[in-house]
C-alpha positions as CSV (number, residue, x, y, z in Angstrom):
1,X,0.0,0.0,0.0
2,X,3.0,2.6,0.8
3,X,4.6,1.4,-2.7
4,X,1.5,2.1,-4.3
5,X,0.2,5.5,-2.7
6,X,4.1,6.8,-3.3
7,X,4.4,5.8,-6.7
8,X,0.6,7.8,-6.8
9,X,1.4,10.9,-5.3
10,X,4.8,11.4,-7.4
11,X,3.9,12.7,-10.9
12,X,1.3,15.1,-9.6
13,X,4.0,16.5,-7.0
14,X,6.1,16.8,-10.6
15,X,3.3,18.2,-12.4
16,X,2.9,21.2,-9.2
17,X,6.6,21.7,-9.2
18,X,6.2,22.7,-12.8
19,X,2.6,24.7,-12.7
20,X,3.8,26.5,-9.6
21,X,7.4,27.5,-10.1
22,X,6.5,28.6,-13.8
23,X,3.1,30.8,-12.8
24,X,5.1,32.6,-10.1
25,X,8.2,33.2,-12.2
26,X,5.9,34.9,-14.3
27,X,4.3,36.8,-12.0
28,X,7.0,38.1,-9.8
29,X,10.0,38.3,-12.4
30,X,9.1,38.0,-16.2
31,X,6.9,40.9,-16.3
32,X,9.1,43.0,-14.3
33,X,12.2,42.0,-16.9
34,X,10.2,43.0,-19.5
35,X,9.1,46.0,-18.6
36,X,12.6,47.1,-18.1
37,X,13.8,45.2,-21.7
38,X,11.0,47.8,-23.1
39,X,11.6,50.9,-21.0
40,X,15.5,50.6,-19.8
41,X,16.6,48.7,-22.9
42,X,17.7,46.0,-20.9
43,X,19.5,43.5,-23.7
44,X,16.9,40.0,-23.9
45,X,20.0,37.7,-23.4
46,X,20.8,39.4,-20.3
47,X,16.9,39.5,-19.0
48,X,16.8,35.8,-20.0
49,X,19.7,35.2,-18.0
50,X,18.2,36.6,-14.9
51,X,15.2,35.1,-15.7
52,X,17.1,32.0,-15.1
53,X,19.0,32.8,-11.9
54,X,15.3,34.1,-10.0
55,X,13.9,30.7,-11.1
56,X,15.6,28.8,-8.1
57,X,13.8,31.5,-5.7
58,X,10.5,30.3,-7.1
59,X,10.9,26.6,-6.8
60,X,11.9,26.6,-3.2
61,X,8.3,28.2,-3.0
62,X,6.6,25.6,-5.0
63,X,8.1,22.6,-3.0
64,X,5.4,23.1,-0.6
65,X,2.9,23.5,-2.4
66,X,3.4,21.1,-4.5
67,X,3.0,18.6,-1.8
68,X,-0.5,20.2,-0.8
69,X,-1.4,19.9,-4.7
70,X,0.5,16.1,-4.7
71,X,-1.5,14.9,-1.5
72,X,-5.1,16.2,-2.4
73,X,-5.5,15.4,-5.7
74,X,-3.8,11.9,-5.0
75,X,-6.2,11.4,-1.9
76,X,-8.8,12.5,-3.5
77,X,-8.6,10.0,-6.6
78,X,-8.2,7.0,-4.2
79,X,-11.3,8.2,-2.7
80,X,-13.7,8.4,-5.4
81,X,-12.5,5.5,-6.9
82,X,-13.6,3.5,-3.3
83,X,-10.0,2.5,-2.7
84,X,-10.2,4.8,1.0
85,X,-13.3,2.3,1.5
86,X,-11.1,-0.6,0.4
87,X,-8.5,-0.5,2.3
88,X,-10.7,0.8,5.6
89,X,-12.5,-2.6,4.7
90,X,-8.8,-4.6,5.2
91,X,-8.3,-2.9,8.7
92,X,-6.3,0.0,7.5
93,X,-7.3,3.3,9.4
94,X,-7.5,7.0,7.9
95,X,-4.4,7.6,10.7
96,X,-2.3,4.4,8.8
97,X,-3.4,5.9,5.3
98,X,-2.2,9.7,5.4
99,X,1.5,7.7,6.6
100,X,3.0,8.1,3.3
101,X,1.8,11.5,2.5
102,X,3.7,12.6,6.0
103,X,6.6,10.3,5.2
104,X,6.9,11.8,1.2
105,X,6.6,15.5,3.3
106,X,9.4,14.9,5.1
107,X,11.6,14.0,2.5
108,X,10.5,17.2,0.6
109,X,11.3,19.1,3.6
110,X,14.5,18.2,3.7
111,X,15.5,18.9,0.2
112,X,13.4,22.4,0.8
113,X,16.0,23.1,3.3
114,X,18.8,22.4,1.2
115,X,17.6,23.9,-1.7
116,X,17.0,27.7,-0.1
117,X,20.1,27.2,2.1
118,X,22.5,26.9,-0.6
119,X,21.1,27.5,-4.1
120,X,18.6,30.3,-3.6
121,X,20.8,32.7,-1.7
122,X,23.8,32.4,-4.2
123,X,21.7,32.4,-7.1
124,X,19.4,36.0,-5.9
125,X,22.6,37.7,-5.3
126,X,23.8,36.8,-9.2
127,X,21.0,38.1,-10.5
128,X,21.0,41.2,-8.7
129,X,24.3,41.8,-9.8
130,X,23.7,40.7,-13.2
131,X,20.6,42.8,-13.9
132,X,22.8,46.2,-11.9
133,X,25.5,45.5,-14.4
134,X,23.5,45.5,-17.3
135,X,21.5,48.5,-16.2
136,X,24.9,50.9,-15.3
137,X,23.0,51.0,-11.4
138,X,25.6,48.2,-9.6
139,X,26.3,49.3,-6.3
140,X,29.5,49.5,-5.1
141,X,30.8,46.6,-2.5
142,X,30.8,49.5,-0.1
143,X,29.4,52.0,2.0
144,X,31.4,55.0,0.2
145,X,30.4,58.7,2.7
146,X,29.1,59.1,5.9
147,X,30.1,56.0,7.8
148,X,28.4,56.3,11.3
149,X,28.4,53.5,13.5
150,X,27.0,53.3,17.1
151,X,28.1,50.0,19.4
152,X,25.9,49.4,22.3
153,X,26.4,46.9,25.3
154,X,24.7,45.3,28.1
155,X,25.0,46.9,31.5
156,X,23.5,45.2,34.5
157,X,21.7,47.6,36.7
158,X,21.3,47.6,40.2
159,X,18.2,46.2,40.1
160,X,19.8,43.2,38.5
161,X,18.3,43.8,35.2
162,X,20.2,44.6,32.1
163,X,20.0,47.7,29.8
164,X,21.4,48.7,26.4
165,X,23.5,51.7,26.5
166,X,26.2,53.5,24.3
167,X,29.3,52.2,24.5
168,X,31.3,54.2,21.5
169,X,30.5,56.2,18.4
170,X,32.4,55.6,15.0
171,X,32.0,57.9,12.1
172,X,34.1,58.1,9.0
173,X,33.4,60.9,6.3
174,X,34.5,58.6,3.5
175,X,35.4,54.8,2.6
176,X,37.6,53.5,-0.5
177,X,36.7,50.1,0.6
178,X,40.4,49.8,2.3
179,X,40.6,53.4,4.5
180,X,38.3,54.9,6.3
181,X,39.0,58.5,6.4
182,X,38.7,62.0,8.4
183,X,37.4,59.6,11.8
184,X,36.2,60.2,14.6
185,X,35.6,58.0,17.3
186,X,34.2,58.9,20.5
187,X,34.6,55.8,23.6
188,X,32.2,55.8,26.6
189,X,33.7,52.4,26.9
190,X,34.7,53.0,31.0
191,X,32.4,55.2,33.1
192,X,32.2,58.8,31.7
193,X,33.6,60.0,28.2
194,X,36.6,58.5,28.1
195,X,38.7,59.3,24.9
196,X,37.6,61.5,21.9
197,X,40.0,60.0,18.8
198,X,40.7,62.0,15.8
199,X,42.3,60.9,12.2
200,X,42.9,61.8,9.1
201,X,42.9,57.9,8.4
202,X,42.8,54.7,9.4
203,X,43.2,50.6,7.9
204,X,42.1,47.5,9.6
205,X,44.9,45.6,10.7
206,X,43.9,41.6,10.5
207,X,47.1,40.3,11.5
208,X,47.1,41.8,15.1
209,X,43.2,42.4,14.6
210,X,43.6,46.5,15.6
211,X,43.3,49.2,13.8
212,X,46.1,51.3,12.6
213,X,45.3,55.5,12.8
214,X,47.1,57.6,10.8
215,X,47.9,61.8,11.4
216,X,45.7,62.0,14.5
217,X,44.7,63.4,18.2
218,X,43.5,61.4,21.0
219,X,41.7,63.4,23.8
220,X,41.6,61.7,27.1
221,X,38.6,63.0,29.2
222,X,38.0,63.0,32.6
223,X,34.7,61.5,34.6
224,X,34.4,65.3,35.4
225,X,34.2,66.3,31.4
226,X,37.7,67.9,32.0
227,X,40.7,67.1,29.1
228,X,42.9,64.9,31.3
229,X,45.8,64.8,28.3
230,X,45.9,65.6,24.6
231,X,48.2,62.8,22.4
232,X,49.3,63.4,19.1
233,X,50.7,61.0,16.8
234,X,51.4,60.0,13.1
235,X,50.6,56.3,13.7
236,X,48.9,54.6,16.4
237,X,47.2,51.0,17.0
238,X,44.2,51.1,18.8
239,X,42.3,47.8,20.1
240,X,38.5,48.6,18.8
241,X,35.9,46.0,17.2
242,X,36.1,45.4,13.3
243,X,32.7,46.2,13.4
244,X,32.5,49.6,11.5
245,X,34.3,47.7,8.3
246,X,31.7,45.4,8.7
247,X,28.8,47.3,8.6
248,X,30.2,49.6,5.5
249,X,30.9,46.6,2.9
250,X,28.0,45.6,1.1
251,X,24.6,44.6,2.8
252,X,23.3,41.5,1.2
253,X,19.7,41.2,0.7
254,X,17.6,39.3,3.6
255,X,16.9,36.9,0.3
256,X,20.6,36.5,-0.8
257,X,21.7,35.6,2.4
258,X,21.9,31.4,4.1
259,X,21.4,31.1,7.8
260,X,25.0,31.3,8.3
261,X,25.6,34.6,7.1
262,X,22.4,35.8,8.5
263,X,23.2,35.0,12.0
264,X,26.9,36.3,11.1
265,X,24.6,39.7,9.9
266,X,22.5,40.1,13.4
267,X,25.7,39.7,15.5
268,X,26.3,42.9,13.6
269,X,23.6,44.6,13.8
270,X,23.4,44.1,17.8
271,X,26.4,45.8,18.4
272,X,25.1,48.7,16.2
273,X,21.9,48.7,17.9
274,X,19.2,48.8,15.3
275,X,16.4,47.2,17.1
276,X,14.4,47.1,14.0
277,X,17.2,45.6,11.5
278,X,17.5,42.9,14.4
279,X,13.9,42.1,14.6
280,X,13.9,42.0,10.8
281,X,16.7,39.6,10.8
282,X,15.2,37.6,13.5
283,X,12.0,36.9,11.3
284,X,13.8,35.8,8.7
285,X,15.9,33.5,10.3
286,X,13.2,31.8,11.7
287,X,11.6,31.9,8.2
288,X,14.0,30.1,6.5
289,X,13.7,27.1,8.9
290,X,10.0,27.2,9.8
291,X,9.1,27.1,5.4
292,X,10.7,23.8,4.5
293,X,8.1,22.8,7.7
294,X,5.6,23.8,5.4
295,X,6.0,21.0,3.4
296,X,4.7,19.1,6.5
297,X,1.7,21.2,7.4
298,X,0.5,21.0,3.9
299,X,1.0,17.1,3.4
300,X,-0.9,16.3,6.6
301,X,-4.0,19.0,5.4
302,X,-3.9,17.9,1.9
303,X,-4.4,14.2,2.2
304,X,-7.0,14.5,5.2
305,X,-8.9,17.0,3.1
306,X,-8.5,14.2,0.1
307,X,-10.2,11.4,2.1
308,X,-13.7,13.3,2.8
309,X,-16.1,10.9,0.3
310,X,-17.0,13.0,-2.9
311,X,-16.1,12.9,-6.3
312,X,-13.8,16.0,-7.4
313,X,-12.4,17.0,-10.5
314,X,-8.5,17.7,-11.2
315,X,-9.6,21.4,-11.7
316,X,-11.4,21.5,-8.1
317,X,-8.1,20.4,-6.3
318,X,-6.2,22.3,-8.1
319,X,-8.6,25.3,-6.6
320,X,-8.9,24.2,-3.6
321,X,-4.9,24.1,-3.3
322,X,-4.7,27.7,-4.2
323,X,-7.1,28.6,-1.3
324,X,-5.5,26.6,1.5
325,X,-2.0,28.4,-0.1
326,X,-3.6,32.1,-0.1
327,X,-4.5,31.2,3.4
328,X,-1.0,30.3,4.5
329,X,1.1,33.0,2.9
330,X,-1.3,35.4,4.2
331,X,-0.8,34.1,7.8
332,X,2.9,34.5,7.3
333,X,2.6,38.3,5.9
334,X,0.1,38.9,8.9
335,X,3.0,37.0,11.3
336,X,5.5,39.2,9.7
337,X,3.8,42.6,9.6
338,X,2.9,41.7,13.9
339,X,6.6,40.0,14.4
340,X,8.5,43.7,12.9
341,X,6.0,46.1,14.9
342,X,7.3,44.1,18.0
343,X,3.3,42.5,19.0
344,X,4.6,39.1,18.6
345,X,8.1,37.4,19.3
346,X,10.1,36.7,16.5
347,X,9.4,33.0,16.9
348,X,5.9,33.1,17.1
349,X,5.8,35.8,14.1
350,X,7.9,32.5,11.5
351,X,5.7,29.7,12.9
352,X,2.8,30.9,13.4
353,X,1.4,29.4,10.4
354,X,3.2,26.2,10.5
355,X,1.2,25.7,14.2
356,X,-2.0,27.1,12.5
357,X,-2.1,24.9,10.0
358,X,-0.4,21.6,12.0
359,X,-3.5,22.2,14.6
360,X,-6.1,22.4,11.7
361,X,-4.6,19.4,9.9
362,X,-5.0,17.3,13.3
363,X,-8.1,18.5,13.9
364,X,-9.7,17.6,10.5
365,X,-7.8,14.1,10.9
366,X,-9.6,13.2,13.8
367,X,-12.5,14.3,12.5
368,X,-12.6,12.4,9.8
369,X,-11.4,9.7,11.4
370,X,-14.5,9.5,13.8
């Protein structure tokens, strides 16, 4: 029976993969490519090319619903052709039934995972920079004027709790992607102002991981606001974080980044305190592992909704997948919108649907199982 329902649900998982992935490459890239190959003279090799590189995007969205599409038009076959009644009528239960639906779910999940961990990320940033290259708009690597960079840490009160405050200010006027120049750096790193630094330049050191100011002042300031000493020098090493050349080379997009380098990304953005780039981040890393789960949810929802006793047509499952889609995607942008304005953990704000659906998937299971 396992044999048979797998070898079942297979082509029209293939036949989703394709209707899916295809309809929503249209939608959210080929239109867009050629509006810009009409109005920006994009060149139609290069828009095919970029067609090509967004296409990977697209099919980590249509694993899961394939599945959904896979399980309830499979489910939905065996039941108006009496085979559900069948094999009820050999002892099998609706529980024993749906196993290979959940056990083919699994399996999708995991190559979900995979497949947005390592091909999606690598293959969105290409075709940013492919389609910025062809329209003379490709960003430098770098953050190139204005560098300012603010580094908060954790103080514990005497309360015992623990509050965010200002720890030093970093500002560079300009960046050739090696120098940072005309810096100043202001350090509350002990109690009170502590330093003021002033350079014409300065170079990241990575062999002694310091930094190396050039033609410079360095104020040392009393807890009383007074100037303690002034220092001048033509080269000194100072030990501050590598943070600020961090945060100026090029941002990836939430999309062209893995887990890895998101989390890498957050520890970032904690030190420079941007509460609402951290909450961003946090959503998204949740995102990317709570979709592949998706796979599950839909699995478990498709095949019990494919057991209820009535004849449907290819075209009504078809529909009926799109619904129980819209109705996921729009829990996730709901989760999202709540997650960023701070009324929901990020957590809650990823999986949110995933539980939603899960819970309506068991439900309906028992249900029908009565």
């Amino acid at each position: 029976m396992d044999r048979y329902i797998a070898t079942e649900l297979i082509p029209p998982f293939l036949f989703g993969m394709g209707a899916f992935s295809s309809t929503a490459l249209a939608i959210g890239s080929l239109f867009d490519l050629m509006r810009k190959a009409v109005e920006a003279g994009l060149p139609l090799i290069v828009a095919f090319k970029v067609l090509l590189l967004n296409y990977p995007q697209f099919i980590g969205y249509a694993f899961p619903m394939s599945v959904l599409l896979s399980t309830l038009m499979t489910y939905s076959r065996l039941s108006s052709d009496s085979e559900i009644v069948a094999f009820r009528s050999c002892g099998i239960s609706i529980y024993r039934s749906v196993v290979p639906a959940i056990c083919l779910s699994l399996v999708v999940t995991g190559l979900t995972f995979a497949f947005n961990e390592y091909i999606v990320p690598a293959a969105n940033y290409q075709a940013a920079l492919t389609l910025d290259r062809a329209l003379n708009q490709e960003k430098p690597a770098f953050q190139e004027r204005n560098i300012l960079i603010p580094e908060y840490a954790e103080i514990e009160m005497p309360d015992g709790k623990k509050e965010s405050t200002l720890k030093r200010i970093f500002y560079a006027g300009r960046f050739d992607g090696q120098r940072m120049i005309n810096l100043t750096v202001l350090d509350w790193s002990q109690q009170g102002l502590n330093q003021i630094v002033a350079a014409d330049s300065a170079v990241w050191n990575p062999a002694e991981q310091v930094w190396d100011f050039f033609k410079g002042t360095i104020y040392l300031v009393a807890p009383d606001a007074s100037y303690r000493n002034i220092l001048r020098f033509e080269h000194q090493q100072l030990k501050l974080p590598r943070t600020p050349l961090s945060l100026a080379e090029r941002n990836l997009d939430y999309k062209e980044m893995n887990i890895m380098q998101a989390q890498e990304r957050l520890e970032l953005e904690r030190l420079a305190g941007d509460r609402q780039k951290i909450r961003k981040l946090l959503i998204s890393i949740q995102q990317k592992w709570a979709l592949p789960f998706a796979c599950v949810v839909f699995g478990l929802v498709g095949s019990v909704l494919g057991h209820r006793p009535q004849r449907r047509s290819k075209a009504t499952g078809f529909g009926i997948s799109i619904l129980v889609i819209f109705a996921y995607y729009l829990l996730m942008s709901m989760g999202d919108a709540l997650g960023q304005g701070n009324y929901i953990s990020p957590v809650l704000a990823a999986w949110s649907p995933n539980l939603f659906g899960l819970g309506a998937g068991i439900w309906l299971l028992v249900r029908t199982a009565r």
